[in-house]
LUMMAR-730428 format. One record per residue (C-alpha): residue in one letter; x, y, z. Coordinates in nm, 4 decimals. Layout:
BEGIN
resn:a, xx:X, yy:Y, zz:Z
...
***
This chain:
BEGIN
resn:x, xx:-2.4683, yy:-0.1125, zz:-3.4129
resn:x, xx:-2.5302, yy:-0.0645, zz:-3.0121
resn:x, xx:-2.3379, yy:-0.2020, zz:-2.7723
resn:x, xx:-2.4850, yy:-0.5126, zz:-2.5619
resn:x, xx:-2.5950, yy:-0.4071, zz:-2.2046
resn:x, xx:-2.3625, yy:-0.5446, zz:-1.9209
resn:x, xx:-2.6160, yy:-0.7266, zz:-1.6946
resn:x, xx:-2.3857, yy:-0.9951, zz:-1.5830
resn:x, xx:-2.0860, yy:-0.9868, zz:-1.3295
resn:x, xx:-1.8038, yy:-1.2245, zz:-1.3266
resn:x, xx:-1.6212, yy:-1.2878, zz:-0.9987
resn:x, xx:-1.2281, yy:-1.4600, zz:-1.0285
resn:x, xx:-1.0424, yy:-1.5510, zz:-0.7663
resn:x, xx:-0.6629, yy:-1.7383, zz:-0.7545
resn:x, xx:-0.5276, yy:-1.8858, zz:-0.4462
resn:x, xx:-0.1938, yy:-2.0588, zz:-0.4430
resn:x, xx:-0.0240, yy:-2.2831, zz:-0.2277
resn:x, xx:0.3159, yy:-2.3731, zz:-0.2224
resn:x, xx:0.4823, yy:-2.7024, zz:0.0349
resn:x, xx:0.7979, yy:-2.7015, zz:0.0967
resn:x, xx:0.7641, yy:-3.1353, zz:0.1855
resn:x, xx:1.1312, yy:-3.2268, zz:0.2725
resn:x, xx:1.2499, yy:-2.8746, zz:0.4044
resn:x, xx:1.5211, yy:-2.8325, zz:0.1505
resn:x, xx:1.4029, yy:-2.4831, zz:0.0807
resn:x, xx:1.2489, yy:-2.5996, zz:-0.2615
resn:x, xx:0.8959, yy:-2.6246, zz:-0.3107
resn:x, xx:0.7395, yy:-2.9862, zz:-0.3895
resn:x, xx:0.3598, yy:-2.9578, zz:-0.4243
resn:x, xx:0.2748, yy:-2.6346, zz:-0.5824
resn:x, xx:-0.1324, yy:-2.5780, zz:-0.6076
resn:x, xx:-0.2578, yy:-2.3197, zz:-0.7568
resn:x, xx:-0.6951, yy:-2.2507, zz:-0.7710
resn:x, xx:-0.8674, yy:-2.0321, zz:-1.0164
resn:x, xx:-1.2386, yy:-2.0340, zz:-0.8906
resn:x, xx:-1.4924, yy:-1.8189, zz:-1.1327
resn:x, xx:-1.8436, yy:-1.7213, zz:-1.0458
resn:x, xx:-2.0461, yy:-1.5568, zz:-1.3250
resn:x, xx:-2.3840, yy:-1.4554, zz:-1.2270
resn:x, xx:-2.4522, yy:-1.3696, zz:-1.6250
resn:x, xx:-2.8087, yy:-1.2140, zz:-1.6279
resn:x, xx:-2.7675, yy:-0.9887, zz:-1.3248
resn:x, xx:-3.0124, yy:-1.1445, zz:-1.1066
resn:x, xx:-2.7582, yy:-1.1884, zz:-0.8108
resn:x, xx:-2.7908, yy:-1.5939, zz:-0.8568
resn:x, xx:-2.4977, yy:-1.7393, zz:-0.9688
resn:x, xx:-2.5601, yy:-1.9190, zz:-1.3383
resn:x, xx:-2.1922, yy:-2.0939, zz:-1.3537
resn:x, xx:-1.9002, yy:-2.1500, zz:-1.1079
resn:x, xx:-1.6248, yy:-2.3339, zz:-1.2153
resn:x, xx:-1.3266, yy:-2.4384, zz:-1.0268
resn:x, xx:-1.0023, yy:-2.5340, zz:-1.1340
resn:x, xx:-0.6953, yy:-2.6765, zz:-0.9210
resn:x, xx:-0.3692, yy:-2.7728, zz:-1.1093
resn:x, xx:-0.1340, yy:-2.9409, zz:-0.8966
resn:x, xx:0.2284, yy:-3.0170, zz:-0.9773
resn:x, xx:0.4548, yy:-3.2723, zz:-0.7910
resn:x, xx:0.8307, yy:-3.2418, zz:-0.7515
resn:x, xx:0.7962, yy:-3.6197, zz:-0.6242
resn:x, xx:1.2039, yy:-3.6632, zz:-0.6134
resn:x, xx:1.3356, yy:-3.3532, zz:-0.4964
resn:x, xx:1.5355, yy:-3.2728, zz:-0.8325
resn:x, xx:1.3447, yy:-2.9913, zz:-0.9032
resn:x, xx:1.2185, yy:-3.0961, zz:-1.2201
resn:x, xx:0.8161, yy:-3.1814, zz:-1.2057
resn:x, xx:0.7173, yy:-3.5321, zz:-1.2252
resn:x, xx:0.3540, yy:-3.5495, zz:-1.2065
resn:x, xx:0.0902, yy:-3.2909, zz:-1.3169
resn:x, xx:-0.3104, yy:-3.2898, zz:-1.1589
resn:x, xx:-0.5598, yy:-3.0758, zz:-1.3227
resn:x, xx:-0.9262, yy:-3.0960, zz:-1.1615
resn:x, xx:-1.1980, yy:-2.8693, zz:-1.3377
resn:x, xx:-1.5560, yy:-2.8623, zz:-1.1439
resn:x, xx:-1.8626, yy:-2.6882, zz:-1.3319
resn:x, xx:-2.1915, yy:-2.6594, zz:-1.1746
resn:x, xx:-2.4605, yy:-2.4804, zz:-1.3882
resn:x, xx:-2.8002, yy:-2.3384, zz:-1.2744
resn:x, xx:-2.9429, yy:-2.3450, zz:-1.6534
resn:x, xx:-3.3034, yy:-2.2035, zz:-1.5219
resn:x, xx:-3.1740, yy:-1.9450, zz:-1.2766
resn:x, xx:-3.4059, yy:-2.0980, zz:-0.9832
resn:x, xx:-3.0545, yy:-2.1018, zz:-0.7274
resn:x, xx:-3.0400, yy:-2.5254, zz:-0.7761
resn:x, xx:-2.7889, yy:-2.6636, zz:-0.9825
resn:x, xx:-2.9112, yy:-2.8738, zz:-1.2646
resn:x, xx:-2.5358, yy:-3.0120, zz:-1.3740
resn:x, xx:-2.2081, yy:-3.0354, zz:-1.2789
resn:x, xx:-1.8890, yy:-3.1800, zz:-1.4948
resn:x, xx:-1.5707, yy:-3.2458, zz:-1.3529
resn:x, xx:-1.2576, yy:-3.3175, zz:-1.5460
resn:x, xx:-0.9504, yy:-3.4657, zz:-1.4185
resn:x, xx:-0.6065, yy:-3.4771, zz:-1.6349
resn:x, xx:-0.3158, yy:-3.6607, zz:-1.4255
resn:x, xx:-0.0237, yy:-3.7135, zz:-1.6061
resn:x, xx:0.2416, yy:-3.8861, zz:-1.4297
resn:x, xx:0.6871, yy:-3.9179, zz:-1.5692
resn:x, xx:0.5953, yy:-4.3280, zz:-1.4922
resn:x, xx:0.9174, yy:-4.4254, zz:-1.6265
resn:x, xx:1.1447, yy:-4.1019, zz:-1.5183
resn:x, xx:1.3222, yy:-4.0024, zz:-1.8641
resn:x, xx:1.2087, yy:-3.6270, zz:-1.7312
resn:x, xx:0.9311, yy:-3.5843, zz:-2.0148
resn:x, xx:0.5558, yy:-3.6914, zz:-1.9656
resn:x, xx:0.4841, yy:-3.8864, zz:-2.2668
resn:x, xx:0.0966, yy:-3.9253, zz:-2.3846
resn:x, xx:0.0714, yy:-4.2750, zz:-2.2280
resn:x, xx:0.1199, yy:-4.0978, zz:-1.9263
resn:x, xx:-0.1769, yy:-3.8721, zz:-1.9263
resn:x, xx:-0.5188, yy:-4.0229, zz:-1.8300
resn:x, xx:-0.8396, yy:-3.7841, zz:-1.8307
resn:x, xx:-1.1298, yy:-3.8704, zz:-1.6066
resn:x, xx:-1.4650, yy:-3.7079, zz:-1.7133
resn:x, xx:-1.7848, yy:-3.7193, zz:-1.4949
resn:x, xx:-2.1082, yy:-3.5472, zz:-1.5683
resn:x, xx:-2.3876, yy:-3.5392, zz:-1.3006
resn:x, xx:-2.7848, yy:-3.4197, zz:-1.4205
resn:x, xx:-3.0041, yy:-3.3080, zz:-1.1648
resn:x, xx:-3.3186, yy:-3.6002, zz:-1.1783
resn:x, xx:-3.6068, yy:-3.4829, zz:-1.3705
resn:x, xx:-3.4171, yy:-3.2341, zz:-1.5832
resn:x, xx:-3.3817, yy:-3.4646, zz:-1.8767
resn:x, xx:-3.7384, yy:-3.5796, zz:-1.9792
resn:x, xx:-3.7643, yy:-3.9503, zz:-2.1546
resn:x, xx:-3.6051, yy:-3.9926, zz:-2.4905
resn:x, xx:-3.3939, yy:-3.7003, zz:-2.4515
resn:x, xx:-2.9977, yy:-3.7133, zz:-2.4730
resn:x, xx:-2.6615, yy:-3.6276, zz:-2.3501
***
């Protein structure tokens, strides 16, 4: 069996942020970004990048997290022309609404929006 011929590069990069809001020396908002760029058949054209931010909230200063964001962004060339022909984005909040320090499952919403680029879906064709 041969091995499969690395064409493609992957690029990952992680930034995070941390906000100290009421000066108390304890963080608050801590934001941390994972942005990944694959160019997968080696043509120097990026085929995916994807973006994800997760934000947590320290929203009372007790140092326990009360709210949770999560934002994923995907845009995809599919045809490797340089255009993107669809992006997704995913949001998950989930929010301690009633303060018993757990986040329950009525707590957590998920958002999910998908965006074609016009023409790319022909009539009768789906999802």
């Amino acid at each position: 069996m041969s091995e499969p011929e690395d064409v493609g590069e992957v690029d990952v990069t992680i930034e995070t942020d941390v906000t100290d809001v009421d000066g108390d020396g304890a963080a608050d908002i801590v934001t941390e970004t994972t942005t990944v760029v694959a160019d997968l058949d080696g043509d120097g054209v990026p085929d995916v990048i994807e973006q994800t931010t997760v934000t947590a909230y320290d929203l009372d200063g007790d140092g326990t997290i009360d709210a949770i964001d999560r934002t994923t962004v995907t845009a995809y060339d599919l045809d490797g022309d340089g255009t993107i022909d669809v992006i997704e984005s995913t949001t998950i909040t989930a929010v301690d609404a009633d303060g018993d320090g757990t986040i329950d499952e009525d707590e957590v919403t998920v958002e999910e929006i998908v965006a074609v680029r016009e023409g790319l879906l022909e009539e009768g064709d789906s999802d």
